[in-house]
C-alpha positions as CSV (number, residue, x, y, z in Angstrom):
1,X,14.3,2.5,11.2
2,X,12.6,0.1,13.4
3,X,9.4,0.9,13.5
4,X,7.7,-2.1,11.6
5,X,7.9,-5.3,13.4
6,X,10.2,-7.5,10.8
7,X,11.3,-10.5,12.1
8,X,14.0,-11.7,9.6
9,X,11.5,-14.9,7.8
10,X,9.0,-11.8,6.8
11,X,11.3,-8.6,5.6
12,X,10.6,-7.9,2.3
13,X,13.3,-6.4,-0.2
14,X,13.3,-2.4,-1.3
15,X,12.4,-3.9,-4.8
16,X,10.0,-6.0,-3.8
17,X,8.1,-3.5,-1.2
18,X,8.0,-1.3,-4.1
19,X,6.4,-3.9,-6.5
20,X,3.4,-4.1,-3.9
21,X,3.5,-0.4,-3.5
22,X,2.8,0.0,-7.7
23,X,0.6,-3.0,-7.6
24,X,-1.8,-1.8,-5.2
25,X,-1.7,2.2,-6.2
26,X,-3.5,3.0,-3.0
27,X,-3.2,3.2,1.2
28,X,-3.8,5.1,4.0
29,X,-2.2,8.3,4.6
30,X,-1.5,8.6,8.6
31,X,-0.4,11.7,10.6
32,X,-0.5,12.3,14.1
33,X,-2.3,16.0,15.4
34,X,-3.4,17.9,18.4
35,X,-6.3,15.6,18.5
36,X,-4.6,12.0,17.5
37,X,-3.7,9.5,15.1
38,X,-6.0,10.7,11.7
39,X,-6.2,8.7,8.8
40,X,-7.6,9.1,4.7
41,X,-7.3,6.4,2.2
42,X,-6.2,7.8,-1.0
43,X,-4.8,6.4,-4.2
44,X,-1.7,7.4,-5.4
45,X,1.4,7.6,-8.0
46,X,5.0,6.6,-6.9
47,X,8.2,8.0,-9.2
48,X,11.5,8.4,-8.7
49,X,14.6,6.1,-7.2
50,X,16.0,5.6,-4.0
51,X,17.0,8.9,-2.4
52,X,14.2,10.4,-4.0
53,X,11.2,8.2,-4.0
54,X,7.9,10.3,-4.2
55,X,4.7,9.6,-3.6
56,X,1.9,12.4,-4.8
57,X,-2.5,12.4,-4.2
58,X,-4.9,14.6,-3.2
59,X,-7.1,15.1,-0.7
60,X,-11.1,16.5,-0.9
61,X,-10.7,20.4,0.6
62,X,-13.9,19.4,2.6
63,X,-11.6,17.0,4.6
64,X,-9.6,18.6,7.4
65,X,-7.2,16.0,7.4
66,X,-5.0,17.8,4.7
67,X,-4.2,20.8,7.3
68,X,-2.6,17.9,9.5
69,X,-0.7,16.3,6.4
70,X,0.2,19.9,5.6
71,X,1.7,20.8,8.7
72,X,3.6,17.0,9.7
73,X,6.7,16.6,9.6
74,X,6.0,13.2,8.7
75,X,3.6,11.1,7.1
76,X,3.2,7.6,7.2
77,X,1.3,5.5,4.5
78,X,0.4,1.8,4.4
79,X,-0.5,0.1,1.6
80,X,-2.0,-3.4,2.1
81,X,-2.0,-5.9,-0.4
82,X,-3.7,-8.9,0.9
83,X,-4.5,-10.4,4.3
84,X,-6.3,-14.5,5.2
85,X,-6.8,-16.5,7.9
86,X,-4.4,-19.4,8.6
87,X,-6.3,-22.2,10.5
88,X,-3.7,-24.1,12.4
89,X,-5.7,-27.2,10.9
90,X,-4.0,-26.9,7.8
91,X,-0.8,-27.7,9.4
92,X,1.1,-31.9,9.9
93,X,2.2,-30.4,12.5
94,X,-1.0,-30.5,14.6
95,X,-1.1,-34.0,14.0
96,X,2.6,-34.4,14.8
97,X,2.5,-33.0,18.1
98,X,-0.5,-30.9,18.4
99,X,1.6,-27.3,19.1
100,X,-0.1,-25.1,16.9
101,X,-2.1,-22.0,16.4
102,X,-3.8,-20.0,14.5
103,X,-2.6,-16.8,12.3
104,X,-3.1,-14.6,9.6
105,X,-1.2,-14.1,6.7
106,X,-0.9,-10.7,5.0
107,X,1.6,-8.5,2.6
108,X,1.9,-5.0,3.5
109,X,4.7,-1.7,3.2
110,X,4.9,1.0,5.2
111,X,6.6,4.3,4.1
112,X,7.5,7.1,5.8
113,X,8.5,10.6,4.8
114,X,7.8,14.4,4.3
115,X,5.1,16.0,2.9
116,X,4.5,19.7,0.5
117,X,2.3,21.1,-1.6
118,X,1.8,20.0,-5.1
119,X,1.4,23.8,-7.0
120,X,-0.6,24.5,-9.7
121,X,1.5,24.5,-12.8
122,X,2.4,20.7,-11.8
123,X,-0.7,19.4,-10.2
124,X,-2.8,18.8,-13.6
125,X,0.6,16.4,-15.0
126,X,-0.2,14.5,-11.7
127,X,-3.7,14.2,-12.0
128,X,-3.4,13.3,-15.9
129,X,-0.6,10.3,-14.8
130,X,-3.2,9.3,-11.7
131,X,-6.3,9.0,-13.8
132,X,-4.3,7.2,-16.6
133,X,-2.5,5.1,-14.6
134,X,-5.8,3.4,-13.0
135,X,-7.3,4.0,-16.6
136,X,-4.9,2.3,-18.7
137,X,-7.1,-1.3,-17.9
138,X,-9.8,-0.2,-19.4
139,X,-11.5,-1.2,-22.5
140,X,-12.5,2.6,-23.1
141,X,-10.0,4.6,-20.7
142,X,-11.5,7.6,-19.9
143,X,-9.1,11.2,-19.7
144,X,-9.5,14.0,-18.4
145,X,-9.7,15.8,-21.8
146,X,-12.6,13.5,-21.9
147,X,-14.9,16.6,-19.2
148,X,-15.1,20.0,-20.1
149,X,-12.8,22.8,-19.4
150,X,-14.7,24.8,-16.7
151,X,-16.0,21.1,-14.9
152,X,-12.4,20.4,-14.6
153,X,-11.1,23.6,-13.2
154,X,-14.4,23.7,-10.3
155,X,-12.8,20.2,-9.5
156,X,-9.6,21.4,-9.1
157,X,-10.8,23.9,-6.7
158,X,-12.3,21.0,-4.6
159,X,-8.9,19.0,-4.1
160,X,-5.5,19.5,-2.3
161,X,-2.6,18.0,-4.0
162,X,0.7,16.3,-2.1
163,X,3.9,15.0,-2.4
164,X,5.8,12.9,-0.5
165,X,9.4,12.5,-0.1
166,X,9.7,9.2,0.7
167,X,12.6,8.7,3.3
168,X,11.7,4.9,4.8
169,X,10.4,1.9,3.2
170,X,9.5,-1.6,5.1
171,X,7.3,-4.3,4.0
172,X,6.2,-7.4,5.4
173,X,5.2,-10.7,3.9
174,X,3.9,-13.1,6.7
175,X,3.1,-15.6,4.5
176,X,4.0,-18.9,6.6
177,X,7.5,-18.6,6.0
178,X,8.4,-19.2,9.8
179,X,7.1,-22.6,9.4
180,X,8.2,-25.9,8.6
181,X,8.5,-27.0,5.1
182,X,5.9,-29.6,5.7
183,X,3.2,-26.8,7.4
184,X,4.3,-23.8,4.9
185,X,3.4,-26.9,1.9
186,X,0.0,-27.5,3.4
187,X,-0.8,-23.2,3.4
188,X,0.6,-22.6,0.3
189,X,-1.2,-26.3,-1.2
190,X,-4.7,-24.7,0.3
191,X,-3.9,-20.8,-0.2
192,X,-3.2,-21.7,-4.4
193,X,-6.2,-23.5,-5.3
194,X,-8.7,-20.8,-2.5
195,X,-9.7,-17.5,-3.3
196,X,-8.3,-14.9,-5.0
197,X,-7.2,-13.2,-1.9
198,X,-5.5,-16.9,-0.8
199,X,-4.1,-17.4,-4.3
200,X,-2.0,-13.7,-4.6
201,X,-0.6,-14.8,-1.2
202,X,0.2,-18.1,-2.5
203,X,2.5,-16.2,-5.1
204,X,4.4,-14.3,-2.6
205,X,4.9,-17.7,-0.4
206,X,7.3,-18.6,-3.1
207,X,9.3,-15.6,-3.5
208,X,12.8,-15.9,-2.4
């Protein structure tokens, strides 16, 4: 598929979209309706291999966006992992010859694929891996054994579990690799010792 701009100096690897896609554990879950492009940000859990890649979450029942997801034939999800600005004054090349502007860096994968229903006698083995998954950092990780029988049963009426089967994966890393050695130096010099946002792009300016 093409429908990710990837020039060739920002294409991430299958492996390495998938390491942003565990990392981050989260993104927006797009579907177009009757009414338009609709949107939820959701976290999620990723198993499987290629040629069977699955991504499960659930929606609140009070939002009507899970009757759109329910009924696409495809969903799209994007999970971001970091954006900055790029100030062209970073750059030797603006003193060089001046021929520069500005940009943003950012990491980001974009999956694509088909969505159904999560049933009942598999949806609490999701929700256990979900919660223990973002748990597991924790100094106390909480479990859902941890709430009472009937509270976690009225919860389970509130949500709507999916899967999806993933079919299409791209990711991006503009990170100044289009650049000259000199002006991708100077980002990555200034993005490793900036914020934390600047310094986990620094990491993936040196990926091969």
């Amino acid at each position: 598929m093409t429908n990710m701009y990837l020039p060739d100096a920002t294409a991430l690897s299958y492996e390495d979209s998938l390491t942003v896609v565990a990392q981050v554990g989260a993104g927006h879950f797009v579907t177009v309706g009757e009414n338009g492009p609709n949107a939820t940000f959701l976290p999620f859990v990723v198993d499987g291999a290629p040629g069977d890649l699955r991504i499960r979450a659930h929606f609140a029942k009070a939002n009507p966006h899970w009757r759109e997801v329910r009924d696409a034939t495809q969903v799209l999800i994007i999970v971001h992992l970091a954006d900055d600005y790029v100030s062209p004054g970073l750059y030797p090349s603006k003193v060089a010859h001046g021929k520069v502007v500005p940009t943003w860096n950012y990491v980001q994968v974009q999956l694509r694929g088909t969505p159904s229903r999560i049933t009942d006698d598999t949806e609490r083995s999701f929700l256990d891996e979900l919660t223990n998954t973002n748990e597991a950092v924790q100094q106390q990780p909480w479990s859902i054994d941890d709430a009472p029988d009937e509270y976690i049963a009225a919860e389970r009426r509130s949500i709507v579990s999916f899967q999806i089967l993933i079919s299409d994966v791209q990711g991006k890393a503009k990170v100044s690799k289009n650049r000259d050695d000199a002006d991708a130096a100077a980002v990555y010099e200034h993005f490793s010792a900036g914020s934390p946002t600047q310094q986990l792009l620094s990491e993936w300016m040196n990926r091969p």
